[in-house]
Steps between C-alpha positions, in 0.01 A plus 500: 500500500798293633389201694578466855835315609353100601727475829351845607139421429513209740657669740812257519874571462677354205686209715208383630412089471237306388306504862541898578336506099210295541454664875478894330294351180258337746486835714445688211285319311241450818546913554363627084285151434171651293325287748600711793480849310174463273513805266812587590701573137832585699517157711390334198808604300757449804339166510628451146855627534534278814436178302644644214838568693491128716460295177830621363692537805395157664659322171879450541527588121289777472612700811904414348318645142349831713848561713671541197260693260242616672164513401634485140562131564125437389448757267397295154600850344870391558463154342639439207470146233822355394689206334649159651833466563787793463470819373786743349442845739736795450766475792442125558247201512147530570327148694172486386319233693183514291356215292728241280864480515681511844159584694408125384852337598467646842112387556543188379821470770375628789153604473342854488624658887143630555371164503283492140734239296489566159461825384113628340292317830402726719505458863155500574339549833741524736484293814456724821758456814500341766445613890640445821285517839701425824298321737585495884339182688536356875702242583198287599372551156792445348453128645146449470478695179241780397233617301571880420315754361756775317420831273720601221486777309582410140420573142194295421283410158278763437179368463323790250733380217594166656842554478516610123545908592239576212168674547228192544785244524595579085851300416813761447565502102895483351682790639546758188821691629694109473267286286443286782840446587525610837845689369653838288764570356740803609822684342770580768781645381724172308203299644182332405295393798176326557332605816171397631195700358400786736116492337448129593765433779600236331226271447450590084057547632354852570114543557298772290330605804610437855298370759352756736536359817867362480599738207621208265740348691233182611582482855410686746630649880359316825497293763432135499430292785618125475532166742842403564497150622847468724632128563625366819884537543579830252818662663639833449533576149285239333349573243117447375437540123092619377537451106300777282435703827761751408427801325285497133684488196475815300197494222404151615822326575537232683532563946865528673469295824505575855795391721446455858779574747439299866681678786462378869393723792758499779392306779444564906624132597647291179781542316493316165777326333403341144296208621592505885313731796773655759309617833699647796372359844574685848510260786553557817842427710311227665371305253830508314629356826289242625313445152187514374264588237362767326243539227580652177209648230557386145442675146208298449292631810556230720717421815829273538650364845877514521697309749792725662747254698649591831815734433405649180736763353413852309502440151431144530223344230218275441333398189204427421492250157200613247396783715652763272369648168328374217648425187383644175340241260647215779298372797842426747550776729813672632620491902421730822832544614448667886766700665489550859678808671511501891373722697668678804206556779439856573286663713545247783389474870634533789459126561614412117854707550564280847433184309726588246768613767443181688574324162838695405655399906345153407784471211251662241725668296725148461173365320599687224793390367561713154574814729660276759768440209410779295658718809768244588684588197459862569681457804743281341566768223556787782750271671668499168561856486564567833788238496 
């Protein structure tokens, strides 16, 4: 029976990244878990095939290996020993990167690419990856600071085999398909290629019999709840590292860790600018005129009196020293710079419209002199033309 194709089984199309991978693997593996279909032989073995197809195709080199031979790739039928160095081959050379000879001059250079050094250690249990959780917090918290409470759904330590993916927590023995290498040996065409052993995935350790509840892998599927302790003055974008709370390594290897992206809510009143707190003010046409003052509320909760001197202009602004944001890991805060806009008076009175008429014969319209000249040089301009 041919085994299903690994992009198809997770329900993902052969572009797709790293996130839209671990997104379908989580779906899927949440959908057939044993735990959520007891008895259920079906789910159970599209369980399998799920991890089976995410722990090749979440590897950059394994997923290259699959692209280009298929499930073959891992097939310990196609592997085949060799010799160091060059070998005559009918038509041409054959590169046999096995042990000795060339294999050693290139290790000893620049290292085995998977990550082992040497060649004959075996990778042993691999770490597992890290996770992202975006976290969206008020502005107000984001200069007091916060204690949240998040859930992330990760891969976590099975506790029936405490992580070792054998029955009764029994240690995986030396993998018999690659000695405990973690790698085979395969024959393509002019071509001798090591690829990662499909029987271990790599890490040279396979258990004689699996764990029931997380089916030898030693981690399983869930949610976990953890405190997130957010300082005062994170901005948008910083970012809050939890070490080991990632997800579980496979077999018992050591925790990825959790990254924690800050972004800040929009707010109703503040705009923020790094350290510094913008706030639009309306006043009103007669305040702006004979001056005044106004009070202002602040991030921190409290309120701030701002002096507005008589013939105040749109646009004009006031700030406010250490009224602004907090700095992270600093105690100096940023500025409250305050912007005031006039406003024109609508919805006036009979009595308020003859004041203001009263005003304009009084020479109102002289007491303001950018339109005085703004409209002087129209005129000017006209005359220009005309003539």
């Amino acid at each position: 029976m041919s085994k299903r194709d690994f992009y198809e089984i997770l329900g993902v199309d052969r572009k797709a990244d790293e996130a839209a991978l671990k997104k379908a693997y989580r779906a899927k593996a949440m959908q057939f878990h044993p735990d959520r279909n007891p008895g259920d032989k079906a789910a159970e073995q599209k369980f399998k095939e799920v991890n089976e197809a995410y722990e090749v195709l979440k590897d950059p080199q394994k997923r290259a290996a699959y692209d280009q031979f298929g499930h073959a790739a891992f097939d310990p039928a196609h592997g085949a020993p060799g010799h160091g160095g060059f070998r005559q081959h009918p038509g041409g050379f054959e590169f046999n990167f096995g042990s000795g000879g060339f294999a050693d001059i290139f290790e000893d250079i620049f290292g085995d690419i998977t990550g082992r050094g040497r060649r004959g250690a075996t990778r042993g249990p691999e770490r597992g990856q890290d996770l992202r959780y975006d976290l969206e917090v008020t502005l107000e918290e984001a200069f007091k600071g916060k204690k949240a409470t998040i859930r992330v759904p990760t891969a976590a330590r099975c506790d029936a085999c405490h992580g070792s993916g054998g029955e009764g927590g029994a240690r995986p023995k030396p993998c018999p398909t690659c000695g405990g290498r973690g790698r085979v040996r395969a024959s393509q065409g002019f071509f001798t290629i090591e690829r990662t052993c499909g029987a271990c995935a790599g890490t040279g350790e396979v258990v004689d019999k699996p764990c029931r509840k997380c089916r030898g892998e030693g981690r399983i599927v869930l949610d976990k709840t953890l405190a997130v302790n957010v300082p005062s003055g994170v901005d948008e974008g910083t970012r809050i590292r939890l070490a080991g709370e990632g997800e579980a390594g496979l077999r018992g290897g050591p925790a990825g860790d959790l990254y924690i992206f800050i972004s800040i809510a929009p707010h109703e009143i503040f705009q923020r600018d790094g350290a510094h707190i913008h706030c639009h003010v309306p006043i009103s046409m007669v305040t702006a005129a004979l001056g005044g003052a106004v009070e202002v509320p602040t991030v921190e909760g409290t309120r701030a009196r701002v002096t507005i001197p008589a013939g105040t202009q749109s646009g004009e602004q006031f700030r406010l020293r250490g009224k602004g944001m907090t700095q992270l890991k600093s105690q100096i805060r940023g500025d409250m710079i305050i912007e005031v806009a006039v406003e024109t008076p609508a919805n006036m009175t009979a009595r308020q419209k003859q004041i203001l008429e009263e005003f304009k014969k009084a020479g109102g319209e002289d007491a303001s002199p950018k339109a005085k000249s703004f409209f002087a040089k129209v005129r000017e301009l006209w005359d220009e033309l005309k003539g």
